[in-house]
C-alpha positions as semicolon CSV with decimal commas, in nm:
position;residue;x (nm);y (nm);z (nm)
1;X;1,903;-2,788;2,718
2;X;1,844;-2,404;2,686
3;X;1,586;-2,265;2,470
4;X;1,846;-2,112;2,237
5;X;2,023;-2,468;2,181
6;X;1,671;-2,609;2,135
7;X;1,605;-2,342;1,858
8;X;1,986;-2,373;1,700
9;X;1,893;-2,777;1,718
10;X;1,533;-2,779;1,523
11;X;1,631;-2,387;1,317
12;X;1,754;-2,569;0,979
13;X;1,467;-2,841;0,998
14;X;1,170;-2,605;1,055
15;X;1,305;-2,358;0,832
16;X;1,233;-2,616;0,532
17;X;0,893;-2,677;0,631
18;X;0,660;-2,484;0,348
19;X;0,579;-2,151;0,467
20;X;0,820;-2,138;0,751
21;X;1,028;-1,810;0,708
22;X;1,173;-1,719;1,048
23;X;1,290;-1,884;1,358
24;X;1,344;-1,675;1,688
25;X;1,284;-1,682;2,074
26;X;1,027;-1,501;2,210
27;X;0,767;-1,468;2,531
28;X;0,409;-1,574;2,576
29;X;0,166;-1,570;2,924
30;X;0,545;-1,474;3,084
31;X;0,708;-1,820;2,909
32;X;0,970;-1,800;2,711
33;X;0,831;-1,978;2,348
34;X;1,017;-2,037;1,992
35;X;0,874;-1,861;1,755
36;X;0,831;-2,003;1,424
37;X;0,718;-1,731;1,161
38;X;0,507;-1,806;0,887
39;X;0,463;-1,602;0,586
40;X;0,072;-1,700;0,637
41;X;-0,114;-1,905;0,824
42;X;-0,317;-2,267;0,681
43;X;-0,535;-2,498;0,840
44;X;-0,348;-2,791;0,947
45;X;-0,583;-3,023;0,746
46;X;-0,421;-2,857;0,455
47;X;-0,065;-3,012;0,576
48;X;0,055;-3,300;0,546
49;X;0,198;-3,479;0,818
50;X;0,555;-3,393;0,769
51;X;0,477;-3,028;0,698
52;X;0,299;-2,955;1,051
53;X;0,495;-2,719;1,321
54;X;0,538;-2,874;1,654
55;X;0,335;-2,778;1,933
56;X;0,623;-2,800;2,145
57;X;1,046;-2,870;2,123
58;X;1,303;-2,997;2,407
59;X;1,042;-2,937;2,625
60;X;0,955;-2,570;2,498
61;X;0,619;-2,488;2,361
62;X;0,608;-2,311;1,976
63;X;0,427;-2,025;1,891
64;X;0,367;-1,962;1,484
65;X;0,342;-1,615;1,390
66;X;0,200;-1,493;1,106
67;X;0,457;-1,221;0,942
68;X;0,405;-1,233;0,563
69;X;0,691;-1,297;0,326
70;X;1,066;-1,128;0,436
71;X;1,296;-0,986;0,210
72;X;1,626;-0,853;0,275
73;X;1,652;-0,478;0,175
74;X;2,015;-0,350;0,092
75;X;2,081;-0,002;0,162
76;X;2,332;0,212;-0,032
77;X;2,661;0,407;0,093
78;X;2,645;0,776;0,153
79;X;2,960;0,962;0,052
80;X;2,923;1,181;0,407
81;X;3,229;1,407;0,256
């Protein structure tokens, strides 16, 4: 499998996980890595079992990223006439 069908195949799951916000593709030490971002960053005692991020999926290692919460921001029209 590709890394991009990998990420469409675990996106919906890891997105429910508590503090997951984001899931993307991205490159670490010249690897291509999913990146799962997290609005912040906990201990993994503090998880339970079913909560932790995978170190790895299809054979592709994760990499969490911290990026705070994300909000959608909805810019207005401009009459340009």
């Amino acid at each position: 499998m590709t890394i991009e069908s990998v990420r469409q195949a675990f996106e919906s799951n890891l997105l429910r996980l508590p503090n997951v916000v984001s899931v993307g593709l991205g490159e670490k030490d010249g690897r291509q890595v999913i990146q799962v971002g997290v609005a912040r960053k906990v201990p993994a005692s503090a998880l339970g079992p079913g909560e932790r991020i995978p170190r790895s999926l299809g054979g592709y290692p994760v990499e969490v990223v911290e990026v705070g919460l994300l909000t959608a921001e909805v810019q207005e029209e401009r009459d340009e006439g």
